[in-house]
C-alpha positions as protocol buffer text, in pm:
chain_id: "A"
residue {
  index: 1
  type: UNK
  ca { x: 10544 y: 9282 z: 10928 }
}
residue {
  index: 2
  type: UNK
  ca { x: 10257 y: 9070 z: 10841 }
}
residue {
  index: 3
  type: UNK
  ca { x: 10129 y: 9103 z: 10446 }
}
residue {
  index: 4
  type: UNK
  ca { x: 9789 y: 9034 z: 10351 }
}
residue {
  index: 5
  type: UNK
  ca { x: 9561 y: 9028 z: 10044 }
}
residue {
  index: 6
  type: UNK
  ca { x: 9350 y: 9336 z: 10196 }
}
residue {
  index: 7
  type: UNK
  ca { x: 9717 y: 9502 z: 10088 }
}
residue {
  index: 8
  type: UNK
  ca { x: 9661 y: 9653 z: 9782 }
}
residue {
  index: 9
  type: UNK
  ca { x: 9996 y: 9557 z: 9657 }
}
residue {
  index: 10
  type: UNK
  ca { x: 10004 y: 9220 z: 9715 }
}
residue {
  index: 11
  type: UNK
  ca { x: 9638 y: 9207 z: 9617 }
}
residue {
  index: 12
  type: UNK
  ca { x: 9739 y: 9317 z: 9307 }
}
residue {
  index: 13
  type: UNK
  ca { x: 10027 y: 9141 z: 9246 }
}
residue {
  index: 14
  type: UNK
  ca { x: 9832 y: 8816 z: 9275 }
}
residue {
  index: 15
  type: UNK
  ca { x: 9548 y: 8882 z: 9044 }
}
residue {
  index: 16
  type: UNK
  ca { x: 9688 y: 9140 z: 8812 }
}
residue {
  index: 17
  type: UNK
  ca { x: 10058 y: 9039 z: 8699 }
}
residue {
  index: 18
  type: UNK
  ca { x: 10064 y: 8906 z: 8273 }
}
residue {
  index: 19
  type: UNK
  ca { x: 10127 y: 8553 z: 8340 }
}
residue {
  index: 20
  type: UNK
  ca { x: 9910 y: 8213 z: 8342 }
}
residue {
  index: 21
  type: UNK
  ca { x: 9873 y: 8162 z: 8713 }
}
residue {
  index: 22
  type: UNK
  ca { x: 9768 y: 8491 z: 8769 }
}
residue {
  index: 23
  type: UNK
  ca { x: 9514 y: 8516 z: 8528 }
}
residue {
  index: 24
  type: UNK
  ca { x: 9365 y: 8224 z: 8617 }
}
residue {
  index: 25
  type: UNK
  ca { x: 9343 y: 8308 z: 9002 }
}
residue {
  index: 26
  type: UNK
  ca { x: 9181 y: 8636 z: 8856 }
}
residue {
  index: 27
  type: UNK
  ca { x: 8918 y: 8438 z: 8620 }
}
residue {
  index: 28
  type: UNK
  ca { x: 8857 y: 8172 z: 8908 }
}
residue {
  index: 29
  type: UNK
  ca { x: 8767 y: 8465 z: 9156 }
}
residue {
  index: 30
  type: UNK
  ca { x: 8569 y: 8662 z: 8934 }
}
residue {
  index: 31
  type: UNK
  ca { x: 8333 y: 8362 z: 8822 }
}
residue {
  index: 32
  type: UNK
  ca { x: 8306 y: 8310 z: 9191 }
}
residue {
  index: 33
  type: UNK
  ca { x: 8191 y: 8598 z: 9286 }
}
residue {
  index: 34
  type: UNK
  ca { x: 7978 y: 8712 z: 9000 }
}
residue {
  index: 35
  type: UNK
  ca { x: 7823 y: 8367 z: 9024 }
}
residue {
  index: 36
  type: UNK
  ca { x: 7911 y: 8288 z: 8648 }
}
residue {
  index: 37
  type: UNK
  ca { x: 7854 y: 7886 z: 8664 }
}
residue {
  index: 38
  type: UNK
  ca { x: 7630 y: 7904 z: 8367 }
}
residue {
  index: 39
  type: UNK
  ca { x: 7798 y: 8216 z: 8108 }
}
residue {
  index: 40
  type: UNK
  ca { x: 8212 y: 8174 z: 8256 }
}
residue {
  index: 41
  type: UNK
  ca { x: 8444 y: 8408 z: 8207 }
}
residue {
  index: 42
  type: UNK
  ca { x: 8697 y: 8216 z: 8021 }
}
residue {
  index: 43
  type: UNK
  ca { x: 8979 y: 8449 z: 7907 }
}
residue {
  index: 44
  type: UNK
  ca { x: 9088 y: 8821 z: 8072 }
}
residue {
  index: 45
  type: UNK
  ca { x: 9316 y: 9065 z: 7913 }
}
residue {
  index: 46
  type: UNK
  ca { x: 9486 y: 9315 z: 8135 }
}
residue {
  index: 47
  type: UNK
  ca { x: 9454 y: 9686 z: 8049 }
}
residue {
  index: 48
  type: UNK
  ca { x: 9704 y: 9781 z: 8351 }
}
residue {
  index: 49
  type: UNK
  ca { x: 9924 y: 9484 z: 8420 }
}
residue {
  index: 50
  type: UNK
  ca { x: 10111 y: 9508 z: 8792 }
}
residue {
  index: 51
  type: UNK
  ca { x: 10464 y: 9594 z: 8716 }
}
residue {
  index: 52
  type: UNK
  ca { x: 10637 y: 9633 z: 9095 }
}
residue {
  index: 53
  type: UNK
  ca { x: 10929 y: 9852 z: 8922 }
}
residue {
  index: 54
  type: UNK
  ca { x: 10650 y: 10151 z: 8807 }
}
residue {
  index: 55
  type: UNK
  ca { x: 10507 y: 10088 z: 9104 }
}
residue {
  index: 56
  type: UNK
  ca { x: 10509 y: 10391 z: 9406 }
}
residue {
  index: 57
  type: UNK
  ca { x: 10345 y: 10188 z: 9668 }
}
residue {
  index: 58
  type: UNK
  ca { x: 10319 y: 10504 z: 9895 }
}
residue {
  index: 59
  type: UNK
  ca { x: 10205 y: 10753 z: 9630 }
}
residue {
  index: 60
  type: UNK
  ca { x: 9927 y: 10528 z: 9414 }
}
residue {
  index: 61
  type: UNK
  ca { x: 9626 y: 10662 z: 9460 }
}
residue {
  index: 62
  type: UNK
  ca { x: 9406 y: 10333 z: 9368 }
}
residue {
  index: 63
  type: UNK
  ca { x: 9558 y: 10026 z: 9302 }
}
residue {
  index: 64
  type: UNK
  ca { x: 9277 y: 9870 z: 9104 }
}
residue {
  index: 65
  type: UNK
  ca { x: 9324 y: 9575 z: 8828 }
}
residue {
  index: 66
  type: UNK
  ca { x: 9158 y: 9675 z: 8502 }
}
residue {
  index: 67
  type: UNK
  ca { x: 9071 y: 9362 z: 8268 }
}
residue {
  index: 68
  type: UNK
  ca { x: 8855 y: 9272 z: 7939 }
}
residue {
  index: 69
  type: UNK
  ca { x: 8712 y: 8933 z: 7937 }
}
residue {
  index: 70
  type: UNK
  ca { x: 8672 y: 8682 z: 7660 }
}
residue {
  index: 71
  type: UNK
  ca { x: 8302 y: 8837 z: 7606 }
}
residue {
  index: 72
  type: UNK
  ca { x: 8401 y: 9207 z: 7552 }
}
residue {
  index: 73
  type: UNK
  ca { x: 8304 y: 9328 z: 7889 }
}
residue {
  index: 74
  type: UNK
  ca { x: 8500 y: 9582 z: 8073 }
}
residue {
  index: 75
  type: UNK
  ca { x: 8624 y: 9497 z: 8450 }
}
residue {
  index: 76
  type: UNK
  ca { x: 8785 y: 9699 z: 8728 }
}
residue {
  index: 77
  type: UNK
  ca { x: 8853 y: 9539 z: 9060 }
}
residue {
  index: 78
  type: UNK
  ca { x: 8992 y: 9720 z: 9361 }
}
residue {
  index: 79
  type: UNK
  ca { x: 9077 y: 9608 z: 9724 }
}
residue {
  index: 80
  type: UNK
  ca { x: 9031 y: 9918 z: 9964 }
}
residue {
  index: 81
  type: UNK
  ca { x: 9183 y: 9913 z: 10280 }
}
residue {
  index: 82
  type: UNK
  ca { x: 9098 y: 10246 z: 10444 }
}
residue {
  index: 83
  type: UNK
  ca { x: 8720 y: 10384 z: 10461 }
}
residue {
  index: 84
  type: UNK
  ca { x: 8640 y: 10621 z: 10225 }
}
residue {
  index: 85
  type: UNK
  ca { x: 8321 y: 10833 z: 10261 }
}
residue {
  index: 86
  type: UNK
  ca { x: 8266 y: 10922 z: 9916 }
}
residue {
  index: 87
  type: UNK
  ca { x: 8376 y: 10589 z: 9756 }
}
residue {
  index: 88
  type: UNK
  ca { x: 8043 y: 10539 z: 9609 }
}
residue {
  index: 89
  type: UNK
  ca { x: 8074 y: 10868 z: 9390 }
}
residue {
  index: 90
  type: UNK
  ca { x: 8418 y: 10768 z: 9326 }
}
residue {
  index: 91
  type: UNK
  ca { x: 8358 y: 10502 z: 9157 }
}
residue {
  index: 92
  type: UNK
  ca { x: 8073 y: 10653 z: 8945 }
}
residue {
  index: 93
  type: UNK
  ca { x: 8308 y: 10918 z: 8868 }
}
residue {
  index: 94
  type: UNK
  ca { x: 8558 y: 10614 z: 8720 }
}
residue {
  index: 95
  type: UNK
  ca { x: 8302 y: 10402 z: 8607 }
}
residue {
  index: 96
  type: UNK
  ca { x: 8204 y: 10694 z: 8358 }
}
residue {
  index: 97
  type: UNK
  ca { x: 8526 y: 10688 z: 8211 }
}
residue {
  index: 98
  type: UNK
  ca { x: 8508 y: 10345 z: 8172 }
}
residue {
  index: 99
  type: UNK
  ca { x: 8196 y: 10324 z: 7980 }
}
residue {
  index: 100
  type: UNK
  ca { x: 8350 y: 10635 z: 7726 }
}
residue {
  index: 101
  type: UNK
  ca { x: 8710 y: 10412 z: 7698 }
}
residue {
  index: 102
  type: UNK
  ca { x: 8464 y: 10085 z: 7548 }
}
residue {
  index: 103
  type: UNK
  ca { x: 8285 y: 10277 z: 7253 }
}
residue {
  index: 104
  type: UNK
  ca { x: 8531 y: 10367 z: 6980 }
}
residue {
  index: 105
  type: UNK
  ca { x: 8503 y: 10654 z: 6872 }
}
residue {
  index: 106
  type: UNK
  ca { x: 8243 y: 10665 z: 6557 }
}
residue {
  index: 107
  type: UNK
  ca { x: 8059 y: 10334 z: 6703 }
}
residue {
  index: 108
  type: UNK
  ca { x: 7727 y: 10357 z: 6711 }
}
residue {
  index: 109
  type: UNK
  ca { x: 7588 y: 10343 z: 7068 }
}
residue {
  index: 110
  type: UNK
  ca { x: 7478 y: 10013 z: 7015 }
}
residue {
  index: 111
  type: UNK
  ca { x: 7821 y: 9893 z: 7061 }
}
residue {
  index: 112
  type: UNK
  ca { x: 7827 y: 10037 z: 7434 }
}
residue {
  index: 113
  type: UNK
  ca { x: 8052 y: 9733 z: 7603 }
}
residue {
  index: 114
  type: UNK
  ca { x: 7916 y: 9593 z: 7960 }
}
residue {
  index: 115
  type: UNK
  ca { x: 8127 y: 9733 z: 8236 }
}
residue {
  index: 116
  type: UNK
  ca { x: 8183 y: 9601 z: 8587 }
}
residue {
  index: 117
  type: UNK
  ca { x: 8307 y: 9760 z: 8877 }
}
residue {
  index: 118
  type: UNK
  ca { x: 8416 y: 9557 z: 9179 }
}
residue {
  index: 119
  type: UNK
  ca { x: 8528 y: 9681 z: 9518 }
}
residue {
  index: 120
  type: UNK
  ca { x: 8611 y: 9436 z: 9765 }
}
residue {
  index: 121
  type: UNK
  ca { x: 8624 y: 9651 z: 10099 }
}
residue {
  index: 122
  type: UNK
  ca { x: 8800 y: 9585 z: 10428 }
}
residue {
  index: 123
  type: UNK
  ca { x: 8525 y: 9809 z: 10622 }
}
residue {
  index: 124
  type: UNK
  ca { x: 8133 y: 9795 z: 10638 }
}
residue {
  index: 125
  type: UNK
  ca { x: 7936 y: 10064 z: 10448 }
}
residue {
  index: 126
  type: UNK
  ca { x: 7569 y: 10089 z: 10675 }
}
residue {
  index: 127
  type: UNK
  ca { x: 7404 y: 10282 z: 10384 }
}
residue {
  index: 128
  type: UNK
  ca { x: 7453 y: 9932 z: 10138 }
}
residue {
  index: 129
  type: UNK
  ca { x: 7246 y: 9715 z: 10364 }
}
residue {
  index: 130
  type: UNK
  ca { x: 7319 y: 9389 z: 10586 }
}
residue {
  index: 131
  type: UNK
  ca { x: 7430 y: 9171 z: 10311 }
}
residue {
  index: 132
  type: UNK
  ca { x: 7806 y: 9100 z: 10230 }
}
residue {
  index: 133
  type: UNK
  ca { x: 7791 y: 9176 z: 9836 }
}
residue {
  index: 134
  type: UNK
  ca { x: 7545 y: 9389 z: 9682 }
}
residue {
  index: 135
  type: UNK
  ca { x: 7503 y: 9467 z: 9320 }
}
residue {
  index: 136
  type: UNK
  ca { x: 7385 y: 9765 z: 9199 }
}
residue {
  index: 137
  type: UNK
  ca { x: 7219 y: 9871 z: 8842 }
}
residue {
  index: 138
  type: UNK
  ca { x: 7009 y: 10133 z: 8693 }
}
residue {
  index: 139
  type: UNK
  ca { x: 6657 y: 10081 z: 8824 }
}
residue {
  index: 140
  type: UNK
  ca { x: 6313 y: 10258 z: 8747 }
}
residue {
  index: 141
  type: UNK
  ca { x: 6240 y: 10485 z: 9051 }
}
residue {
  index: 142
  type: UNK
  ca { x: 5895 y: 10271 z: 9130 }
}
residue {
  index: 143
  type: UNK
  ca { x: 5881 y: 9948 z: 8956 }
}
residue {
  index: 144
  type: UNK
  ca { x: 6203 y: 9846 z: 8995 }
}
residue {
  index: 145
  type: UNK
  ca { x: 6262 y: 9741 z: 8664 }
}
residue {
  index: 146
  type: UNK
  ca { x: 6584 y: 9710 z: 8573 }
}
residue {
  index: 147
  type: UNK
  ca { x: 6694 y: 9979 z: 8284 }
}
residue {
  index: 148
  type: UNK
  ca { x: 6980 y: 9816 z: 8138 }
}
residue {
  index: 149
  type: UNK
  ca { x: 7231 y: 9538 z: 8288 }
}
residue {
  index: 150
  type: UNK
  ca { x: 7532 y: 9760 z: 8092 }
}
residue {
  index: 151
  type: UNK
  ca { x: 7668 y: 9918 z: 8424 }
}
residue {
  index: 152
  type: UNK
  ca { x: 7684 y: 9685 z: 8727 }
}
residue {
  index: 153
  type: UNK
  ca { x: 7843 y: 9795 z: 9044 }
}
residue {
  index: 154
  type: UNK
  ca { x: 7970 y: 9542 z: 9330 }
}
residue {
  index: 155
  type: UNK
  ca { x: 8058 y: 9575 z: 9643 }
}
residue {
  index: 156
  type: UNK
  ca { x: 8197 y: 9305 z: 9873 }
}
residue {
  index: 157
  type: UNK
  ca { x: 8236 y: 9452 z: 10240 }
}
residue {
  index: 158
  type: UNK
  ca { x: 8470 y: 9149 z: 10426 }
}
residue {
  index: 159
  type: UNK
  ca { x: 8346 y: 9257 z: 10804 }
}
residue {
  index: 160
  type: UNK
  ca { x: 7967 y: 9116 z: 10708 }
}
residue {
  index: 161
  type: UNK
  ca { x: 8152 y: 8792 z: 10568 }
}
residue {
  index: 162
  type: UNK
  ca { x: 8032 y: 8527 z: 10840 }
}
residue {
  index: 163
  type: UNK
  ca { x: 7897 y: 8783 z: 11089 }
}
residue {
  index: 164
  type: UNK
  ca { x: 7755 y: 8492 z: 11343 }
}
residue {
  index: 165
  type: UNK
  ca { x: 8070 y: 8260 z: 11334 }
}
residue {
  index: 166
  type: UNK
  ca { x: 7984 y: 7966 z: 11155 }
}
residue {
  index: 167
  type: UNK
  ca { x: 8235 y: 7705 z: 11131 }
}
residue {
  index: 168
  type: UNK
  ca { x: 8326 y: 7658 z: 10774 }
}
residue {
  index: 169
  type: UNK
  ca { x: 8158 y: 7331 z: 10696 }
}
residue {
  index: 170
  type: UNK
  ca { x: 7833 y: 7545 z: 10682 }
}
residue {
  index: 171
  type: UNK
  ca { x: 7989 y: 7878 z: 10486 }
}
residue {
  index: 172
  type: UNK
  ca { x: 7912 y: 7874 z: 10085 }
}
residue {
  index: 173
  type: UNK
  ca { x: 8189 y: 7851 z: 9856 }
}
residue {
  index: 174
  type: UNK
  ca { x: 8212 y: 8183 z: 9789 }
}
residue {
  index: 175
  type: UNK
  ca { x: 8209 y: 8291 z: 10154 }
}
residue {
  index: 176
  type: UNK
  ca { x: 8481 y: 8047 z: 10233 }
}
residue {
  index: 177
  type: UNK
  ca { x: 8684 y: 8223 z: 9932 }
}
residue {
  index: 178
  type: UNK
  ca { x: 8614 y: 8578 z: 10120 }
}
residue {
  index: 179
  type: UNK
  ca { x: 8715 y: 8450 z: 10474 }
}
residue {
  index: 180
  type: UNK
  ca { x: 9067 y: 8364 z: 10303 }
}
residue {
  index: 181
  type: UNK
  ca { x: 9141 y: 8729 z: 10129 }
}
residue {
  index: 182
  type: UNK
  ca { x: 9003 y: 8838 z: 10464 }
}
residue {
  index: 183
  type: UNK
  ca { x: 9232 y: 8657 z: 10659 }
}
residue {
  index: 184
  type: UNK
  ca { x: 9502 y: 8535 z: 10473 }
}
residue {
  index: 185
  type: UNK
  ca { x: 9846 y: 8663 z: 10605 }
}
residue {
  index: 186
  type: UNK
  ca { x: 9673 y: 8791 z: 10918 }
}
residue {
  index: 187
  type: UNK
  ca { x: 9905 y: 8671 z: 11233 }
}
residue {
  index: 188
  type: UNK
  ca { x: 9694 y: 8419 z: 11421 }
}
residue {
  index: 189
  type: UNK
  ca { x: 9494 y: 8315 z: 11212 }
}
residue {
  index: 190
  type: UNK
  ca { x: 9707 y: 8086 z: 11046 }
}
residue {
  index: 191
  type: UNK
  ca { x: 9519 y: 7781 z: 11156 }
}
residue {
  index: 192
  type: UNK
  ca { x: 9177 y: 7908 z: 11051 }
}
residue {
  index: 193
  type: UNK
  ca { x: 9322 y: 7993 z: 10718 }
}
residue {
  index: 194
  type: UNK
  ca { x: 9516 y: 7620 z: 10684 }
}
residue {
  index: 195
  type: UNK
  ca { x: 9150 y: 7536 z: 10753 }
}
residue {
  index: 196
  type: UNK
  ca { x: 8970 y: 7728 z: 10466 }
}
residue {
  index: 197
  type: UNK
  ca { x: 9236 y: 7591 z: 10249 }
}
residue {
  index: 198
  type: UNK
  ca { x: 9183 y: 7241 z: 10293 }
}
residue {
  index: 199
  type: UNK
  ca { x: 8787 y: 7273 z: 10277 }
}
residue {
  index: 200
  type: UNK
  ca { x: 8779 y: 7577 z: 10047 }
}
residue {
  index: 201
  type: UNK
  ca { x: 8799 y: 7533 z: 9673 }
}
residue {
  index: 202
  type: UNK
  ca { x: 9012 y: 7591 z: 9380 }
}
residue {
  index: 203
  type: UNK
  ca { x: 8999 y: 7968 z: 9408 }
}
residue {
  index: 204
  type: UNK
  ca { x: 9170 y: 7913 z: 9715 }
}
residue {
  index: 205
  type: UNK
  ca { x: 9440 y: 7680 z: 9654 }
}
residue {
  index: 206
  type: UNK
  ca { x: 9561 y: 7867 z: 9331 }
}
residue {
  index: 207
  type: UNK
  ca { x: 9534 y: 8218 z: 9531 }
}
residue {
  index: 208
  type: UNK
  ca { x: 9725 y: 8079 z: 9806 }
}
residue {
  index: 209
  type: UNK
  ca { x: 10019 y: 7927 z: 9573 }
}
residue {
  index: 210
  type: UNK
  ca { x: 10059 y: 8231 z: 9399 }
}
residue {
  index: 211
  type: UNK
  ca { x: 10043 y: 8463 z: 9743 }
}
residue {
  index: 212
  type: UNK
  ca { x: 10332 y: 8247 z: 9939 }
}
residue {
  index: 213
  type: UNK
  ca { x: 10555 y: 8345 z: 9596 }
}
residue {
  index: 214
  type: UNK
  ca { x: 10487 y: 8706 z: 9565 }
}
residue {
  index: 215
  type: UNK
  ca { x: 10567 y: 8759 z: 9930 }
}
residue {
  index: 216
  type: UNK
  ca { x: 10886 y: 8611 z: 9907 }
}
residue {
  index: 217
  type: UNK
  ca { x: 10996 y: 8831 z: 9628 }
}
residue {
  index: 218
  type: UNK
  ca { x: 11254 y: 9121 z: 9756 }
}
residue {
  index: 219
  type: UNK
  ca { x: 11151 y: 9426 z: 9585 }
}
residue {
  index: 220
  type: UNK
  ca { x: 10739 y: 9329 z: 9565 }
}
residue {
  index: 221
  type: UNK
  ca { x: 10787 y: 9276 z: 9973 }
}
residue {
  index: 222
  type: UNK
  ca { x: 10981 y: 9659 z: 10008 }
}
residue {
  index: 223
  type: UNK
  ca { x: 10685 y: 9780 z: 9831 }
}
residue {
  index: 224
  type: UNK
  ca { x: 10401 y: 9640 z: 9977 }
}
residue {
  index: 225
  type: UNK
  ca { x: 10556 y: 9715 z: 10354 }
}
residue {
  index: 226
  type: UNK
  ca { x: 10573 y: 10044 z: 10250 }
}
residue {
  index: 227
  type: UNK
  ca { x: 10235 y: 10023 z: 10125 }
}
residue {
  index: 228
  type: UNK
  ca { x: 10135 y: 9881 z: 10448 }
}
residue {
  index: 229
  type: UNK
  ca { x: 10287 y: 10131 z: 10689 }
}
residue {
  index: 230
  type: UNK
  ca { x: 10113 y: 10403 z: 10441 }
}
residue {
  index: 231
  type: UNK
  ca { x: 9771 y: 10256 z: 10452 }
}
residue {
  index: 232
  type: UNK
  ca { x: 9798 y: 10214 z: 10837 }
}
residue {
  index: 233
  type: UNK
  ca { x: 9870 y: 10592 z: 10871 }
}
residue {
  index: 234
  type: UNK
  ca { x: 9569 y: 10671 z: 10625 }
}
residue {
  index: 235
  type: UNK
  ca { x: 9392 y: 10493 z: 10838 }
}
residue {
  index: 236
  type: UNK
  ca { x: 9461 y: 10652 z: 11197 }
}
residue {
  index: 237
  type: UNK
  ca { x: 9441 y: 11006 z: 11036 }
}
residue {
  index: 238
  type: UNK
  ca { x: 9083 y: 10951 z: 10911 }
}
residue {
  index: 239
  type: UNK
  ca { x: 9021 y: 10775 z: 11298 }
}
residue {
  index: 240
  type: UNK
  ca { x: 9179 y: 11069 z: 11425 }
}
residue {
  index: 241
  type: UNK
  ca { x: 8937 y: 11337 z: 11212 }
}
residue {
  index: 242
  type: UNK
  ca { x: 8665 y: 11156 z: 11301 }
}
residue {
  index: 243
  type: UNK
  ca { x: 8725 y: 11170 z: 11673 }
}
residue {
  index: 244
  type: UNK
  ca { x: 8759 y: 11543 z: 11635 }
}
residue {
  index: 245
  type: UNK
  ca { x: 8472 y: 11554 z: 11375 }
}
residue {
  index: 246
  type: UNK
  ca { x: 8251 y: 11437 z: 11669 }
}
residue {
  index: 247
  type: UNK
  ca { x: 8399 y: 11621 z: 11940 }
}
residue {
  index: 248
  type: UNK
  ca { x: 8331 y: 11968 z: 11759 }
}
residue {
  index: 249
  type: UNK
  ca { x: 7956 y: 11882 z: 11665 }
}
residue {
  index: 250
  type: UNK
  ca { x: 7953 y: 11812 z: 12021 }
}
residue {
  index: 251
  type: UNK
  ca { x: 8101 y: 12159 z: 12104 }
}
residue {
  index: 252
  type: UNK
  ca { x: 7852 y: 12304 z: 11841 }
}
residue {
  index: 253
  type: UNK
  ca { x: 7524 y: 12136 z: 11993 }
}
residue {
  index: 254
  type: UNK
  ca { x: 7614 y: 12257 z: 12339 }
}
residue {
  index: 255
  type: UNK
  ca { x: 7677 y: 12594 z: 12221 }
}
residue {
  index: 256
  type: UNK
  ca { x: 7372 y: 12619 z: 12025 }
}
residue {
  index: 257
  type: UNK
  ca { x: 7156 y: 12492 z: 12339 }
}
residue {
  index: 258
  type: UNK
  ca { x: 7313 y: 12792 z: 12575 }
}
residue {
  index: 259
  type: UNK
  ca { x: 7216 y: 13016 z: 12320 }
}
residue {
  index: 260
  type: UNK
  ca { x: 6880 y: 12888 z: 12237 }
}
residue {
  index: 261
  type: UNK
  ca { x: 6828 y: 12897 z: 12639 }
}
residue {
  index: 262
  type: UNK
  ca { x: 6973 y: 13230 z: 12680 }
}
residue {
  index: 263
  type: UNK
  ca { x: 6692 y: 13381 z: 12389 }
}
residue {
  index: 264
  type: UNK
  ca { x: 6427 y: 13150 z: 12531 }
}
residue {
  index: 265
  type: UNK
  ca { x: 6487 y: 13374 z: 12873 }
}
residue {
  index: 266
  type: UNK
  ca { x: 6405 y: 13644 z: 12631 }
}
residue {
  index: 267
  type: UNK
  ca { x: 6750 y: 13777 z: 12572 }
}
residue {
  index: 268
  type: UNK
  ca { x: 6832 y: 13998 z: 12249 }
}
residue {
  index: 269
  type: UNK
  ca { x: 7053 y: 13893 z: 11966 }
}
residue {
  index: 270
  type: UNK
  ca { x: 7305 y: 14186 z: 12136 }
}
residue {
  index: 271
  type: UNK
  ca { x: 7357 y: 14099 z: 12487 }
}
residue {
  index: 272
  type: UNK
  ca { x: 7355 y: 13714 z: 12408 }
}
residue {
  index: 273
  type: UNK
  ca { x: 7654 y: 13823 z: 12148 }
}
residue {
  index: 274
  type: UNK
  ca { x: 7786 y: 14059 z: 12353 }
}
residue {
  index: 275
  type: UNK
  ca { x: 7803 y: 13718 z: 12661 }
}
residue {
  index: 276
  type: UNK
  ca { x: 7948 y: 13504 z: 12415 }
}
residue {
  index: 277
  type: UNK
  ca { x: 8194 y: 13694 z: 12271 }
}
residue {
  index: 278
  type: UNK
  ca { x: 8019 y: 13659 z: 11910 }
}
residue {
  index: 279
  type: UNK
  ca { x: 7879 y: 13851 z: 11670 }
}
residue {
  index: 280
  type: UNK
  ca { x: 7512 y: 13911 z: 11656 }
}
residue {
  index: 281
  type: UNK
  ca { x: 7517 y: 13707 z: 11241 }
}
residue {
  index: 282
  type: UNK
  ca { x: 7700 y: 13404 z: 11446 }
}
residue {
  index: 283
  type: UNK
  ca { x: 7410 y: 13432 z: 11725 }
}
residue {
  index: 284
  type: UNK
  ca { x: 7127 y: 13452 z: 11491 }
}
residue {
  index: 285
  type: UNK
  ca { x: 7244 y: 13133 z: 11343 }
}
residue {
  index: 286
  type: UNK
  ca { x: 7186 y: 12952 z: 11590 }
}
residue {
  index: 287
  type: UNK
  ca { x: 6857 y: 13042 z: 11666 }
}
């Protein structure tokens, strides 16, 4: 079974285990995407290092990386594999607690510590726009002026990551750096990724080093397949529910258009419930 980086396990164990390599993957991917060249992130501290043992790969709800950087601001990156509809309110709902965990308690508010949510998703989200990463901050309603840069919230959808196919000569750094967690691991797409590699930068090549060692570790590999075959049947559930989803609003629609004809033709709410089989409340809302 193939194991990528859009596993949240390996994902995980790459950018969130206490040692020097990983940390440095973790800083070299976060300046990348947060476009830090001028203000760096130069030091993390994990709040949650990976630990494989404490790890139930079929069980763990979100396998996010929490960190603190060198400047005091608060970090929580997550890969998500599956869709989830209400990931947006999720992560307000987390993000809250986040802001509350970075003021001490008798700090003044003053203190209130910059936090940064990340989600790197393996689907599209239509309601965040056409570009691949949007950030997201509080806003006045009308202006547009921004409110305070305290709360940021990413998201990094991989599908919109090189939409029209360009060959990677003409993708940005960044976008080369996506292209590899997109496809790294993936089975045939080895040459494409050998490809990014050798024309990608340093993100890349330390990523890559430390991926081709934690899939080649026993336990971290029993986990993650597990992981895998989990996320794969999340995933064909919430396929499945949508199918039927669909196929009942379609039942619905056509049942509200015989009934709507039927009292159009002047019918009462009792003989079109007494046709259907309904009661005359069900009939009456649907008219």
């Amino acid at each position: 079974m193939a194991l990528t980086l859009k596993n949240d396990v390996i994902f995980k164990a790459v950018f969130g285990r206490e040692n020097k390599a990983c940390k440095a993957a973790l800083i070299g991917m976060l300046n990348l995407i947060l476009d830090r060249k001028d203000d760096p992130i130069k030091s993390v501290i994990y709040k949650n290092p990976f630990n494989v043992r404490e790890t139930d790969a079929q069980k763990e709800g979100i396998l996010d990386i929490k960190a603190e950087t060198n400047r005091g601001e608060l970090l929580d990156i997550e890969m998500q594999f599956t869709e989830d509809e209400e990931i947006i309110e999720r992560n307000l709902y987390y993000h809250c607690g986040m802001v509350m965990q970075g003021l001490a308690t008798g700090e003044k508010y003053g203190k209130l510590k910059k936090t940064v949510s990340i989600s790197i998703l393996n689907y599209a989200l239509p309601r965040l726009g056409g570009e691949f990463h949007t950030c997201h901050v509080l806003r006045e309603a009308r202006t547009g002026k921004t409110l305070t840069n305290l709360m940021q919230f990413h998201y990094i959808e991989l599908p919109k990551v090189n939409r029209e196919h360009r060959p990677i000569m003409e993708l940005t750094e960044v976008e080369r750096f996506l292209e590899y967690l997109k496809y790294a691991g993936e089975p045939g797409w080895e040459d494409y990724v050998e490809a990014l590699k050798r024309q990608g930068g340093k993100e890349i090549q330390m990523t890559d080093a430390i991926m081709r060692e934690v899939t080649q570790e026993e336990i971290l590999r029993e986990k993650a397949i597990a992981r895998d075959k989990f996320l794969h049947w999340q995933a064909s559930c919430q396929r499945e529910n949508k199918k039927l989803k669909g196929e009942l609003e379609a039942a619905n629609a056509q049942l509200k258009h015989a009934i709507q004809n039927l009292a159009a033709q002047g019918m009462d709410t009792a003989k079109i419930a007494e046709i259907m089989g309904m009661g005359e409340s069900q009939i009456r809302a649907y008219l």
